[in-house]
N, C-alpha and C positions, 0 to 999 in steps of 0.2 A: 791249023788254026792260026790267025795273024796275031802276034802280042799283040792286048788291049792298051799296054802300057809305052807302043812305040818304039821305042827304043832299048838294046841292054846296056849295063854299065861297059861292057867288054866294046860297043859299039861307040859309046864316048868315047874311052880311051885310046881306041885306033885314029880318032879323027882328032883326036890335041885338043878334046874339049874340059878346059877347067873346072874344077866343080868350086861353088863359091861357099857351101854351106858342109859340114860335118855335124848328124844329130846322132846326139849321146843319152841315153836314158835317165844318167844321174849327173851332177855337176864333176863328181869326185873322176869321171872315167875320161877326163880332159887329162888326168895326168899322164893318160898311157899313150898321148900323141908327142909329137915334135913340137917344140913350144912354136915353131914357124907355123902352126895347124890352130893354134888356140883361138887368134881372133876370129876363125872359122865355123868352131864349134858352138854348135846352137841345143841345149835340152829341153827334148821332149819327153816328160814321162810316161813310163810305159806302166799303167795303174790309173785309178781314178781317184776324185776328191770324195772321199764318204761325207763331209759336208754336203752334200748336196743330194747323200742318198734317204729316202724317205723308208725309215723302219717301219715294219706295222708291231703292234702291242705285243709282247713275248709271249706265250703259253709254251709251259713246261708238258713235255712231250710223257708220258705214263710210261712209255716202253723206250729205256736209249736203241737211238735208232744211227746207226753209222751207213759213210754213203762214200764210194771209192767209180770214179770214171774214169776208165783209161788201162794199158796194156800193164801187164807186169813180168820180168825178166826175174828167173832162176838165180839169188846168190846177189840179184840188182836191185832192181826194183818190186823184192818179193817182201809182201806181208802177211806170210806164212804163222812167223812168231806174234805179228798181235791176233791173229786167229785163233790161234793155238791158246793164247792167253785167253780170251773170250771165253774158248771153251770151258778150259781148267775153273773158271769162277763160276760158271753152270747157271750164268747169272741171264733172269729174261731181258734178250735182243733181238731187233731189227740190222742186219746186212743189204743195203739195195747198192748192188756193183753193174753199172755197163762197164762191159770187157770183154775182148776176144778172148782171154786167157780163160778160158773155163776151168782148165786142168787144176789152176791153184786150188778151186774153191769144191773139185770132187770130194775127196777124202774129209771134206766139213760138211758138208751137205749130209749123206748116208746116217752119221751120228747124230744128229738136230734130234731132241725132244720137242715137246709142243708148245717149251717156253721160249724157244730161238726159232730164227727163220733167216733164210739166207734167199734172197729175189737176186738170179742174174737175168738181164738183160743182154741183147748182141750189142758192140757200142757202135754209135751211130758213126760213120765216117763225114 
């Protein structure tokens, strides 16, 4: 397939082409260049203005309902312990997880009474 985008940066750099602009997500991450680099640097944030985002009216939800999308890593990015916590307060939940990791959420699933519920999903790629 041909890059859509043309050219790579490795493909600049062989041919001596200058770059005139450096973007930084936050103003503060200009320190971490060469002050030779700073009138360079241009920020764009990486996040949106909630100003401009239009909330609709709040309703408090009957059942706390928790929502988790994405992989999870053993000892890394595992939330085992707030599961675990969930359980121990016995307390009525909603779990709605997309994840490849189904393995974390075996051994909580089997124990579920009819106040808790655990919805995995495949996660979407």
């Amino acid at each position: 397939m041909k890059n859509p985008y043309g050219a790579t940066i490795l493909d600049g750099l062989k041919n001596g082409v200058e770059k005139d602009k450096i973007s930084v997500p936050i103003l503060e991450a200009k320190d971490g260049y060469y002050k030779e680099f700073h009138d360079k640097i241009v920020v764009i944030p990486q996040g949106f203005d909630f100003k401009n985002v239009k909330v609709g009216e709040y309703k408090k939800n009957d059942i706390p309902t928790f929502a988790y999308a994405g992989n999870l890593i053993k000892n890394g990015r595992d939330i085992t312990n707030f599961l675990e916590y969930l359980e121990s307060q016995n307390l009525i939940s909603k779990f709605i997880v997309y994840t490849k990791s189904f393995s974390f959420f075996e051994k909580f699933i089997q124990p579920l009474k009819g106040n808790r519920s655990i919805d995995l999903y495949q996660e979407i790629n």
